[in-house]
N, CA, C and O atoms as a MOPAC input file, in Angstrom:
PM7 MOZYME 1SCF
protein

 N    -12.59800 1    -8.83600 1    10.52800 1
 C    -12.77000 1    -9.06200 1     9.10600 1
 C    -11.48300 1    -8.66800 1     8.37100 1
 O    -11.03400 1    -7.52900 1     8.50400 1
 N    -10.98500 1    -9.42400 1     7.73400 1
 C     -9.66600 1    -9.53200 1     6.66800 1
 C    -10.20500 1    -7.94000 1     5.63400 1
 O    -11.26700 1    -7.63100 1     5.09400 1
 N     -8.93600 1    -7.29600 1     5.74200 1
 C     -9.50100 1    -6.19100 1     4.56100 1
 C     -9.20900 1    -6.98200 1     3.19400 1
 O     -8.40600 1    -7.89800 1     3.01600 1
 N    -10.12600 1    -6.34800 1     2.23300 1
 C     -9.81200 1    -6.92200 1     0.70400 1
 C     -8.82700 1    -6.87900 1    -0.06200 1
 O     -7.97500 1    -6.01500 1     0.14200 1
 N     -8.70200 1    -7.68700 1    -1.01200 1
 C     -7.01700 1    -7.82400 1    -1.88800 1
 C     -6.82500 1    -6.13400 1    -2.51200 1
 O     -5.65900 1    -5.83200 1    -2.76500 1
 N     -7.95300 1    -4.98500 1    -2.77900 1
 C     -7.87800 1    -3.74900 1    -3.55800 1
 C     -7.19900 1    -3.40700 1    -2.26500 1
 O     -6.02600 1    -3.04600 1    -2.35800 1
 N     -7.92000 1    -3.47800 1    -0.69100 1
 C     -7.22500 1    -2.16200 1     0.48300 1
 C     -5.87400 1    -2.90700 1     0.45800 1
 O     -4.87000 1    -2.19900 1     0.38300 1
 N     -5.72300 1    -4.22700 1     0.51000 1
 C     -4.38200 1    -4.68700 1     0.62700 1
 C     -3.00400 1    -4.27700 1    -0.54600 1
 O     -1.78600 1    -4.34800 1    -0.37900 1
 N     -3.38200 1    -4.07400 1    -1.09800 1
 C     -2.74600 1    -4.01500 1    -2.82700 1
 C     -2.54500 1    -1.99900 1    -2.47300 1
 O     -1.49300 1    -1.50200 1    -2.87700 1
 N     -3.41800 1    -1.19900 1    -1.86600 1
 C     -3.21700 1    -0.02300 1    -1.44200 1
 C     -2.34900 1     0.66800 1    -0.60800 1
 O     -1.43300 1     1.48500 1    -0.69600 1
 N     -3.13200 1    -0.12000 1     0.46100 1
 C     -1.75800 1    -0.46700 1     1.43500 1
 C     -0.08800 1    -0.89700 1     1.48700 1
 O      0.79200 1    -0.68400 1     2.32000 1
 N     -0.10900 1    -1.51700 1     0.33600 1
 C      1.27100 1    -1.84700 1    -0.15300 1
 C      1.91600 1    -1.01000 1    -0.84600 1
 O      3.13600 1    -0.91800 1    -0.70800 1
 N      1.10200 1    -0.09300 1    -1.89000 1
 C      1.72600 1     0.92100 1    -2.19500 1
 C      1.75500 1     2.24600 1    -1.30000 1
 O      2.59500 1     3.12300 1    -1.50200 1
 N      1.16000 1     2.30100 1    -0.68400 1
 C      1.45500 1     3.56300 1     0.51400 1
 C      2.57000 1     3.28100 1     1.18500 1
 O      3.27800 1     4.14500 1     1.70300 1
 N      2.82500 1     1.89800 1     1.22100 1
 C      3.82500 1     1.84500 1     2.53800 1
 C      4.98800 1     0.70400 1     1.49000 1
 O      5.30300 1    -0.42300 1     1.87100 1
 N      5.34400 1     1.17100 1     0.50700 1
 C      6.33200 1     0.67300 1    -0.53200 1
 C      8.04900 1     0.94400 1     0.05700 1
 O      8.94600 1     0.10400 1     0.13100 1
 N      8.08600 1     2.16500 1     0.35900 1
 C      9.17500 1     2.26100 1     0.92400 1
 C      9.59300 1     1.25400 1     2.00200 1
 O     10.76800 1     0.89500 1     2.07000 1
 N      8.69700 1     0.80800 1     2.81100 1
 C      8.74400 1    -0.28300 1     3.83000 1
 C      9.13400 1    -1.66100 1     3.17500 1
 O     10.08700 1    -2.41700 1     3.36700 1
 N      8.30700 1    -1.69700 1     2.53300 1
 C      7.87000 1    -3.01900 1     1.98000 1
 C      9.07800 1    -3.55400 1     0.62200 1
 O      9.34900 1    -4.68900 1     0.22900 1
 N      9.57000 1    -2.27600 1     0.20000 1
 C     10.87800 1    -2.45300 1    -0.88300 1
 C     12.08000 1    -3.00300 1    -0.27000 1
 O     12.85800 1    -3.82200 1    -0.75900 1
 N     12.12900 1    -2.33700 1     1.06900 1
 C     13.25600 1    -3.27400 1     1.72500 1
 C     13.32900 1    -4.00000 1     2.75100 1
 O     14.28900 1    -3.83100 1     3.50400 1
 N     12.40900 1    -4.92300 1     3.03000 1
 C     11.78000 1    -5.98900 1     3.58900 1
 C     12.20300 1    -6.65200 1     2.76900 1
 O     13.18700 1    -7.37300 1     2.93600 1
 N     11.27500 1    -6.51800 1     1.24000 1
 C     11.49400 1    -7.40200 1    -0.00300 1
 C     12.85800 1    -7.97300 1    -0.34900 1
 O     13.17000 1    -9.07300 1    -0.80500 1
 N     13.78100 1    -6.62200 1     0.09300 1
 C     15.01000 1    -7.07900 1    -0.90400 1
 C     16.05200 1    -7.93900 1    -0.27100 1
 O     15.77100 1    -8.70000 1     0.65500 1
 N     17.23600 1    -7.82500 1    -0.75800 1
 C     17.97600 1    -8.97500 1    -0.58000 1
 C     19.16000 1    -8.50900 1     0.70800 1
 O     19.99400 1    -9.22600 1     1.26000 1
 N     18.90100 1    -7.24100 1     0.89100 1
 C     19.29600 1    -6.84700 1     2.32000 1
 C     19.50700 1    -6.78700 1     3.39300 1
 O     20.39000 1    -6.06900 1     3.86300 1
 N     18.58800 1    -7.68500 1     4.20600 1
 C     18.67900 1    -8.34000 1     5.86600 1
 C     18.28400 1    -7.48500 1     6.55800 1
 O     18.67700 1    -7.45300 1     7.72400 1
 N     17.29700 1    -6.42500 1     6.02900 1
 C     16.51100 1    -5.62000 1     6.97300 1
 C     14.97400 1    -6.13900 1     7.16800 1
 O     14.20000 1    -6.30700 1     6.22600 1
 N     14.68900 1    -6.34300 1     8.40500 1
 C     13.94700 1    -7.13400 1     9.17100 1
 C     12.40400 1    -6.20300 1     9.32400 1
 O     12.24100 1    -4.98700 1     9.22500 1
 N     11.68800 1    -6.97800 1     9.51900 1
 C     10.37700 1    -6.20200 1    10.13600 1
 C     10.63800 1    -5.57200 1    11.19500 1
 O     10.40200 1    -4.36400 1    11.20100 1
 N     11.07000 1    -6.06400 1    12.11700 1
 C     11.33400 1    -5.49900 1    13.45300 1
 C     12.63800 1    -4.37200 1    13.42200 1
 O     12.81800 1    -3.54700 1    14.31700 1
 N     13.49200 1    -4.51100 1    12.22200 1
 C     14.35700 1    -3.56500 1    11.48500 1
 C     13.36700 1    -1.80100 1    11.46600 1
 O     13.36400 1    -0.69000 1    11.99500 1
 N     12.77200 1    -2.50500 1    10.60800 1
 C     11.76800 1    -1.48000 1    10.30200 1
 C     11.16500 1    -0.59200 1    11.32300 1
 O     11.36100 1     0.62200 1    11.37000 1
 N     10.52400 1    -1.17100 1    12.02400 1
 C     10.17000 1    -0.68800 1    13.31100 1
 C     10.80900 1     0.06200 1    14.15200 1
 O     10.18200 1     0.73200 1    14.97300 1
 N     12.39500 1     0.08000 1    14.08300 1
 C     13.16200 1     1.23200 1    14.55300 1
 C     13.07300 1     2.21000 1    14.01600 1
 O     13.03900 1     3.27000 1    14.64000 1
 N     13.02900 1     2.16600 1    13.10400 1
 C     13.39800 1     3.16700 1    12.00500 1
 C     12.89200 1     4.25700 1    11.61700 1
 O     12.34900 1     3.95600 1    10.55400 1
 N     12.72900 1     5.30100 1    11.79700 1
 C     12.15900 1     7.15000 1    11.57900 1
 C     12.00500 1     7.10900 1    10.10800 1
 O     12.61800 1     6.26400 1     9.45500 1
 N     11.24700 1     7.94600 1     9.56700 1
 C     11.08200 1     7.88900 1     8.14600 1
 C     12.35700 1     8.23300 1     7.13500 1
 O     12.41300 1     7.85700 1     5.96400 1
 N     13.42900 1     9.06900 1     7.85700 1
 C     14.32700 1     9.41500 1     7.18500 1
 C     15.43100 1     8.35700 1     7.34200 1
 O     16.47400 1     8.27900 1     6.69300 1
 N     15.00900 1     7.58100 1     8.30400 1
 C     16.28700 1     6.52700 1     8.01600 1
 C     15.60300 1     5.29800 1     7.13100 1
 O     16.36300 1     4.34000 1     6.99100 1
 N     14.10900 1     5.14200 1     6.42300 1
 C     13.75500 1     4.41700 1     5.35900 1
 C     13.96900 1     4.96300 1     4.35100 1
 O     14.23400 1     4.25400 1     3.38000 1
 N     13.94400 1     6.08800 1     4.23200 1
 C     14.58900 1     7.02700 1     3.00500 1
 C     15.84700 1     6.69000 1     2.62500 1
 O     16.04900 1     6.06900 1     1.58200 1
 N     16.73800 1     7.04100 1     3.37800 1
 C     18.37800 1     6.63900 1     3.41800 1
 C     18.77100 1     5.35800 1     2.79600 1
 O     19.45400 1     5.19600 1     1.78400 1
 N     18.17100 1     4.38100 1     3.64900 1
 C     17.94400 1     2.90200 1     3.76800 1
 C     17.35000 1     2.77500 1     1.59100 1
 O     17.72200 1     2.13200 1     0.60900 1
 N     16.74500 1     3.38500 1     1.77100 1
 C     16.32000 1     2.81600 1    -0.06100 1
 C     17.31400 1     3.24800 1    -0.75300 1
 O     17.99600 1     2.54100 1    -1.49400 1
 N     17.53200 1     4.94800 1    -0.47800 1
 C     19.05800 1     5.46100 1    -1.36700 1
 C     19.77700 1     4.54300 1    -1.48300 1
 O     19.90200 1     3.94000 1    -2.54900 1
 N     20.42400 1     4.23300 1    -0.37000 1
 C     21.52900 1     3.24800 1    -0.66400 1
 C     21.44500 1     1.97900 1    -1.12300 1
 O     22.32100 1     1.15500 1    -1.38500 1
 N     19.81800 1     1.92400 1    -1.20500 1
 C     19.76200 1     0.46600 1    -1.97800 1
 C     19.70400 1     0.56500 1    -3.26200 1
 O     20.07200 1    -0.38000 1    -3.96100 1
 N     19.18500 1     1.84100 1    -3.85800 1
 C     19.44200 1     2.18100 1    -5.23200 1
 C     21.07400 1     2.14000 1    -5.36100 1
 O     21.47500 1     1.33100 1    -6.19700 1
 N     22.03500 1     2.85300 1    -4.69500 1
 C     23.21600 1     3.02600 1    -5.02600 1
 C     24.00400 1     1.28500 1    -5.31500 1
 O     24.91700 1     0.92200 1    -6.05800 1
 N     23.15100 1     0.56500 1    -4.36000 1
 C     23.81100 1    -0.69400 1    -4.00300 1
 C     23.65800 1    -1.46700 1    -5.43700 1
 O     24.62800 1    -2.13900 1    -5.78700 1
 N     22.39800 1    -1.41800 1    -6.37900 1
 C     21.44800 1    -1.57600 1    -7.55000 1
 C     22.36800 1    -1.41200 1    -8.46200 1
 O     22.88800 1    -2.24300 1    -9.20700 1
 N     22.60100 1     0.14000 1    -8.31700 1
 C     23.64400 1     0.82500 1    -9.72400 1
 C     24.99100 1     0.16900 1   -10.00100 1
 O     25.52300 1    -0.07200 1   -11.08500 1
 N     25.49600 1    -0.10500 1    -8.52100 1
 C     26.56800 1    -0.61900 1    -8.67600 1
 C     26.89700 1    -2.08100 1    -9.10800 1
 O     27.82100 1    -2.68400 1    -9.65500 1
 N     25.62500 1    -2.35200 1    -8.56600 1
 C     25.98000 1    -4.38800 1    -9.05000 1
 C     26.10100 1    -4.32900 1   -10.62000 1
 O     26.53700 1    -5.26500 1   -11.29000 1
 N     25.66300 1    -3.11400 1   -11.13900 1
 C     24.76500 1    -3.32300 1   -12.50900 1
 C     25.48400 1    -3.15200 1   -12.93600 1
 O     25.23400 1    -3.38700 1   -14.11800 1
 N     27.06100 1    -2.63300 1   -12.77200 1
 C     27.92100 1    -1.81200 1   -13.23600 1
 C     29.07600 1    -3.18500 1   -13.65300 1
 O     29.44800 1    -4.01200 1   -12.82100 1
 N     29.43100 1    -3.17500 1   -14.85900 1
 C     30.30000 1    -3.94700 1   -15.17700 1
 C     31.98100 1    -4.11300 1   -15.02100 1
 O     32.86700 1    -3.32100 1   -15.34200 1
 N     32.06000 1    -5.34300 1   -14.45300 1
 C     33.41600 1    -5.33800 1   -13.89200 1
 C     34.74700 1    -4.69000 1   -15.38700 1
 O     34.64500 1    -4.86200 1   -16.60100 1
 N     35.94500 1    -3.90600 1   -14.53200 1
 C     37.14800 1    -3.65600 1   -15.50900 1
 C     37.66800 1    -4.86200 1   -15.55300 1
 O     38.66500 1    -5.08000 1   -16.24000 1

């Protein structure tokens, strides 16, 4: 049985850190993921924030 769109929608936020950089425009893979220890999804988002700040940052 398919869980419901509420456990699914739950599930997505429990596991956001995963799912933020899957989402993004990064080239980290599901099977990426799957290597990965919790502190290197941690890392992995830092630097996607840093990566964020910087695009945002207007050229001299």
């Amino acid at each position: 049985m398919a869980i419901s769109k509420h456990e699914a929608k739950e599930r997505a936020r429990r596991n956001w850190a995963q799912w933020r950089l899957l989402l993004s425009d990064i080239s980290i893979t599901y099977s990426d993921l799957n290597l990965m220890d919790d502190d290197d999804i941690m890392e992995a988002n830092a630097a996607l924030d840093i990566h964020m700040e910087v695009l945002k940052k207007p050229e001299k």
